[in-house]
C-alpha positions in Angstrom: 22.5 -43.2 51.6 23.5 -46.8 51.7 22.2 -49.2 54.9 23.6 -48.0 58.4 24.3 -50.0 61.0 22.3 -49.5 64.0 25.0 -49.8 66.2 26.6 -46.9 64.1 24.1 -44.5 64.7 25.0 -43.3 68.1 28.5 -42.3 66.9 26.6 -40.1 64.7 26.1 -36.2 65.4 22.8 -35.6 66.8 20.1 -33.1 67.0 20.6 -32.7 70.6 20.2 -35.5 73.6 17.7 -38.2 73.4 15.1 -38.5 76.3 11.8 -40.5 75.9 8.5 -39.2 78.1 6.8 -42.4 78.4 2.8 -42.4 79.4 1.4 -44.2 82.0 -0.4 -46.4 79.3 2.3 -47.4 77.3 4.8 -48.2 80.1 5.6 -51.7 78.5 6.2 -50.9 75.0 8.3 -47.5 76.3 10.1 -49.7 78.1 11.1 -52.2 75.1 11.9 -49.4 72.9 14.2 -47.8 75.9 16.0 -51.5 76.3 17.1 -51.6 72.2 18.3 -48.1 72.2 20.6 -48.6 75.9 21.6 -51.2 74.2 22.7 -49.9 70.2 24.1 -46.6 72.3 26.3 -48.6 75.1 29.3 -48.1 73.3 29.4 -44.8 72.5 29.9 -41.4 73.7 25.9 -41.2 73.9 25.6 -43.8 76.3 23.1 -44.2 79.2 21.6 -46.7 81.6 17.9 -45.5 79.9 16.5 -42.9 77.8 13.3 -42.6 79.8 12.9 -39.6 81.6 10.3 -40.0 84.5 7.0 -38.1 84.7 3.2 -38.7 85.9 0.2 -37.4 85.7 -1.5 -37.4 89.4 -4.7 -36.4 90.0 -6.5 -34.4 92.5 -9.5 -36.3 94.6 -12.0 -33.6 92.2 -10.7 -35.4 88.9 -8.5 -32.4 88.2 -5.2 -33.7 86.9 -1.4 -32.1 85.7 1.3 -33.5 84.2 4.9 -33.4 86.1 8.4 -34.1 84.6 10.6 -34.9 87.3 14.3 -33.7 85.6 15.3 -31.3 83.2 14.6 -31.7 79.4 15.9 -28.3 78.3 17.4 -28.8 74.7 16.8 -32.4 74.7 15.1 -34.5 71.7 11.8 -35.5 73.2 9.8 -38.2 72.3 6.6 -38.9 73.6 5.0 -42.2 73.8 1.6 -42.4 74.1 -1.3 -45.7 74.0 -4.4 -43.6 73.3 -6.5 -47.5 74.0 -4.8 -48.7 76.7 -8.6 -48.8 78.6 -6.5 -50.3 81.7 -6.0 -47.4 83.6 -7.4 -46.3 86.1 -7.6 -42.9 88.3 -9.8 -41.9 91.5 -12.6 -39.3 90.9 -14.3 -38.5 94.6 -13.2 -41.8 96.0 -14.4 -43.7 92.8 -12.4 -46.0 90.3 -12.3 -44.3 86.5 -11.0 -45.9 83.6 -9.3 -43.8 81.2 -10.4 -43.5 78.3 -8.9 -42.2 74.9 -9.9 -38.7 75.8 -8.0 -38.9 79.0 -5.0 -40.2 76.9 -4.9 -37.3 75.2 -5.2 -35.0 78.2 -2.3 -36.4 79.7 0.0 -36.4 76.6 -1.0 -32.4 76.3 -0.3 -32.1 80.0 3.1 -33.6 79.6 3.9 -31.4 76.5 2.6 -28.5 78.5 4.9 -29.4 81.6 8.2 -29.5 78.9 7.2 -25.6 79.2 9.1 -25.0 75.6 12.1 -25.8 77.0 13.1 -29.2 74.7 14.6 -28.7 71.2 12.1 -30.7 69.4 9.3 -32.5 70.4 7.9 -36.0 68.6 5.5 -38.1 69.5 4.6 -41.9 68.9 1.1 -42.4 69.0 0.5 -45.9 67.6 -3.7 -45.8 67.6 -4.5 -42.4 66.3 -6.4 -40.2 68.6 -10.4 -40.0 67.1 -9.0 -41.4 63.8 -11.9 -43.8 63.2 -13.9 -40.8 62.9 -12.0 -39.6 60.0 -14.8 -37.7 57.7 -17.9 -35.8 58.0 -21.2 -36.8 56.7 -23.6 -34.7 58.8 -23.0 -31.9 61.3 -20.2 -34.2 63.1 -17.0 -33.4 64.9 -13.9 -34.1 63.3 -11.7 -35.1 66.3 -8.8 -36.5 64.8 -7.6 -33.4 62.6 -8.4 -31.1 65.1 -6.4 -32.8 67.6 -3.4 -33.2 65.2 -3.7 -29.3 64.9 -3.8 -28.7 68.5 -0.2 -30.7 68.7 0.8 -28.5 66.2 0.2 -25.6 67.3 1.2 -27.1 71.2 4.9 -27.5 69.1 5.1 -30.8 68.3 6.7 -31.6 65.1 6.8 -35.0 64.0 3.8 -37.4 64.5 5.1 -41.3 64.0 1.4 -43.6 63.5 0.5 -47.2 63.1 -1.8 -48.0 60.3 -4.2 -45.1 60.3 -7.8 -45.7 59.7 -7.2 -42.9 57.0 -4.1 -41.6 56.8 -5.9 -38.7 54.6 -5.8 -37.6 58.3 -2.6 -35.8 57.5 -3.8 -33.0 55.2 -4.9 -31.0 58.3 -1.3 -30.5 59.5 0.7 -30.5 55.9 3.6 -28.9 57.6 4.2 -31.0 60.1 5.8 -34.3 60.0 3.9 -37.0 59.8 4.9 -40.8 59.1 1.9 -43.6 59.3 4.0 -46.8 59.5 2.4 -50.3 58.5 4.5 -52.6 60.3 4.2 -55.7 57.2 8.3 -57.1 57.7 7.2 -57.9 61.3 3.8 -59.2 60.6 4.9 -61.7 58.3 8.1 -62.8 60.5 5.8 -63.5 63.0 3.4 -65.4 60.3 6.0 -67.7 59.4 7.4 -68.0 63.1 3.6 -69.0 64.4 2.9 -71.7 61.2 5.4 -73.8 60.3 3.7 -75.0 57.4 2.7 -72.2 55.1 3.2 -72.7 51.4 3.7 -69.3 49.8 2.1 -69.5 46.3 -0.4 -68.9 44.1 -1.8 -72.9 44.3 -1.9 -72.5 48.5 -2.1 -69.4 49.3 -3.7 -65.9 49.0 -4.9 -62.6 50.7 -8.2 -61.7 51.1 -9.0 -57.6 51.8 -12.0 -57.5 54.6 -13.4 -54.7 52.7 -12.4 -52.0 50.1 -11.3 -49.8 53.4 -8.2 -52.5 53.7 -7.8 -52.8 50.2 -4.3 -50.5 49.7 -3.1 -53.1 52.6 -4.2 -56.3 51.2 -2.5 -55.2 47.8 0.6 -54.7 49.4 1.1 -58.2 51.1 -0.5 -59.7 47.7 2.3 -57.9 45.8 5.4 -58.8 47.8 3.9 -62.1 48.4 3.2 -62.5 44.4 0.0 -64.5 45.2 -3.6 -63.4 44.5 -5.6 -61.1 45.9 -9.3 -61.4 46.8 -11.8 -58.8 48.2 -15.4 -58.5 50.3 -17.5 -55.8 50.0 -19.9 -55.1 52.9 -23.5 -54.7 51.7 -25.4 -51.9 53.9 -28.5 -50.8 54.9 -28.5 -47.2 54.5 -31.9 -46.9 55.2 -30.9 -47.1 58.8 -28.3 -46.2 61.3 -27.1 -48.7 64.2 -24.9 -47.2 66.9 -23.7 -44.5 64.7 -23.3 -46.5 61.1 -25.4 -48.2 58.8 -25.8 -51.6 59.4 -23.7 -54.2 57.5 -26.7 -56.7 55.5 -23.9 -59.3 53.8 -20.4 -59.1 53.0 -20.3 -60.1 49.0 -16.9 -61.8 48.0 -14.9 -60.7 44.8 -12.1 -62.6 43.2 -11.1 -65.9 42.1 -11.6 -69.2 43.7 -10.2 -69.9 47.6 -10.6 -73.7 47.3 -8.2 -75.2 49.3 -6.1 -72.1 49.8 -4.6 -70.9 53.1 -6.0 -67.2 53.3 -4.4 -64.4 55.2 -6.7 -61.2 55.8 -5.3 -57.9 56.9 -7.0 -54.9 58.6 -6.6 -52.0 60.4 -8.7 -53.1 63.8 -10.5 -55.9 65.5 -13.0 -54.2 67.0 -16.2 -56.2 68.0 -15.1 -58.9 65.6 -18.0 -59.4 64.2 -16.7 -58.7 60.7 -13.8 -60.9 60.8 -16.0 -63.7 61.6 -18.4 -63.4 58.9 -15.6 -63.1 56.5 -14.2 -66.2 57.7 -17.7 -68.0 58.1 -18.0 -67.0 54.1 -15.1 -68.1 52.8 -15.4 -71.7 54.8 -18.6 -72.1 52.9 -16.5 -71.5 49.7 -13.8 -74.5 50.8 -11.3 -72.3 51.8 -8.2 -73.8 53.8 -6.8 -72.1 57.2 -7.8 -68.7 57.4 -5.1 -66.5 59.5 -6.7 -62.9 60.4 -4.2 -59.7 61.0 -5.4 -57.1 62.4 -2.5 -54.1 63.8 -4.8 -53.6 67.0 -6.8 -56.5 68.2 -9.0 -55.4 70.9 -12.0 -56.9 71.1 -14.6 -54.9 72.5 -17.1 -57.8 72.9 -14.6 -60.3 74.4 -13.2 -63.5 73.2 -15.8 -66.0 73.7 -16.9 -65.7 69.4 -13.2 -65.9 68.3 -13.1 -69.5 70.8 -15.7 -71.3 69.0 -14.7 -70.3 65.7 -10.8 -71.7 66.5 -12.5 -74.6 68.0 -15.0 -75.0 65.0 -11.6 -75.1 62.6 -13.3 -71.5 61.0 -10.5 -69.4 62.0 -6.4 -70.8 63.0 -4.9 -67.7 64.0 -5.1 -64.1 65.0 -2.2 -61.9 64.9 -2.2 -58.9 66.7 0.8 -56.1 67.6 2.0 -55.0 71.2 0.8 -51.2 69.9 -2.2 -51.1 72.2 -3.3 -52.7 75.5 -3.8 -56.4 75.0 -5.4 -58.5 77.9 -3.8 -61.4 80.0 -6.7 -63.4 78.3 -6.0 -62.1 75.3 -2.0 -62.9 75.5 -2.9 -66.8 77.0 -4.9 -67.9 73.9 -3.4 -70.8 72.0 -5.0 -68.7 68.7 -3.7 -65.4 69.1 0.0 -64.5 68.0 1.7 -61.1 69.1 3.2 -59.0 67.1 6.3 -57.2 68.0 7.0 -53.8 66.4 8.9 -52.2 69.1 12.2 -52.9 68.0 10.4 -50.9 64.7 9.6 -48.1 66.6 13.4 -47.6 68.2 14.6 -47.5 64.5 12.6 -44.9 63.9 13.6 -42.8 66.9 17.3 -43.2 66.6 16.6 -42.2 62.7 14.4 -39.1 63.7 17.4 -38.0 66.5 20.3 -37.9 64.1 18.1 -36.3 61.4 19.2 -39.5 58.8 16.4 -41.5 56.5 14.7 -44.2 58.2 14.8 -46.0 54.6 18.6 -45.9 55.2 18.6 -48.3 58.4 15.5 -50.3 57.7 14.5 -51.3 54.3 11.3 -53.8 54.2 11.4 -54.8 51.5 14.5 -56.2 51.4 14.0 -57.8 54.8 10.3 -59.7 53.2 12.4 -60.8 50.5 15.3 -62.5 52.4 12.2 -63.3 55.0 10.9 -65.6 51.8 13.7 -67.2 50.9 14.3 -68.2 54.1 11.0 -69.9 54.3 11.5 -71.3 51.0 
């Protein structure tokens, strides 16, 4: 099939009418999504004023909670959008203040699919950070929460499953019949790249990408490829004669590949968690005369706050963070002169006006195409 309009789409036949269930944590990016397909559908027999079909999930003062759709949904497309990190919320619990956490997420999608009561034709959910997927194997007598969850929405009837950048999309062999999609969002990445440095010389002389570890690797290779620049890679050197908050602590990170010298370097991972890595990395390859070093990471969150990533921009060690609007990112976050958002929510609509008239996603977004035009363009 040859490249659809989007605008075409809705004159399409569908699988049945289009309603999005949108969670209390992902309110923002449900509502971007909603705004792009209003607007593709306006004029068309499928129009509406929004897609969004209101629900909540109230609690009870014991902590007890349910999930309530306030309209019909029988025989509709449902798609279900979820932030399983968005550690913002908040409920009361005997007259306290709780933040959610991921688990509570996840309760409150299942109590939303539950209130549907089977009635919707099909039932999808976007769940950019994938519940318990950075606990993705077992090495001891461990839970494995992520496949068991992704069985649960299975067997709950949910049939299509559209991810950001899995930890390990592996993930997916404990639900092979059900649909599955893990998305790396690299066209709008790099758009925002170019958009946020004016400057960049894309070559092999001034320019390469670095993988943070051989994790990232399949990542890194990518960018490096459409890029045609070179690719470089740290290991992380361990202890494993020891175990720190549930991993074996990190001793060095030893670098692989040819010389940085003077080369802008762009590094690409899954998550910014504490941070601590990304630093290192960057100290490292400023000891080796590398140029500016711009980090990626598909959800920065910064469990130990912002204060290391500061003196590093101010040091010259790092020039920019790019991060997507997938999870919960702080006002502080958002007001930093170093960070750079990342907008995939004009991605995700694609995807759901794809998945709703049951045509290939390939045939109204093609990245590869869009990098290449996206490089002459900078050229």
């Amino acid at each position: 099939m040859g490249h659809i309009e989007t605008q075409d789409i809705f004159n399409m036949s569908k699988v049945a009418p289009l309603g999005l269930i949108v969670s209390e944590g992902a309110k923002e990016l449900g509502e971007k999504i909603n705004s792009y397909l209003v607007e593709w559908a306006k004029n068309s027999p499928n129009a509406k004023d929004t897609f969004i079909v209101e629900s909540e999930c109230p609690r009870f003062s014991s902590g007890d909670g349910k999930g309530i759709i306030k309209s019909t949904v029988r025989g509709d497309d449902l798609f279900f959008i979820v932030d399983m990190g968005n550690y913002s919320c908040t409920y009361n619990i005997f007259g306290k203040q709780n933040y959610m956490s991921p688990d509570d997420h996840f309760q409150d999608l299942k109590r939303l699919i539950q209130a549907a009561s089977g009635k919707a034709h099909r039932i999808s959910v976007i769940m950019p950070i994938l519940f318990g997927s950075r606990q993705h194997k077992r090495s001891y007598r461990e839970s494995l929460d992520c496949a068991f969850a992704l069985q649960e929405l299975q067997h709950m009837g949910v049939v299509n499953i559209v991810t950001f950048d899995a930890h390990d999309p592996r993930v997916q062999n404990a639900v092979p019949l059900m649909g599955f999609d893990n998305v790396i969002p690299a066209y709008q990445v790099l758009k925002a790249l170019f958009r946020s440095v004016k400057d960049l010389r894309i070559d092999r002389d001034h320019f390469m990408v670095v993988s943070p570890d051989e994790g990232a690797m399949s990542r890194n290779m990518y960018y490096a490829s459409v890029l045609e620049v070179d690719l470089g890679m740290f290991y992380k050197r361990r202890d494993y004669s020891r175990i720190v908050n549930g991993r074996n602590p990190i001793v060095a990170h030893e670098y692989l590949g040819t010389s940085v010298e003077g080369k802008d370097i762009f590094i690409a991972d899954d998550i910014i968690s504490s941070g601590e890595s990304m630093l290192d990395i960057a100290y490292e390859l400023k000891k080796q005369k590398a140029g500016r070093i711009f980090a990626y990471s598909t959800y920065a969150i910064f469990t130990n706050g912002l204060e290391e990533f500061d003196r590093a921009y101010e040091k010259g060690i790092i020039d920019g963070v790019l991060g997507t609007n997938l999870t919960y990112r702080t006002p502080e976050l958002c007001s930093r002169e170093w960070f750079h958002e990342v907008d995939v929510s004009k991605y995700i609509a694609y995807f759901i006006a794809a998945l709703n008239h049951d045509i290939s996603v390939s045939s109204i977004i093609d990245p590869h195409e869009k990098i290449k035009q996206l490089l002459s363009n900078s050229k």
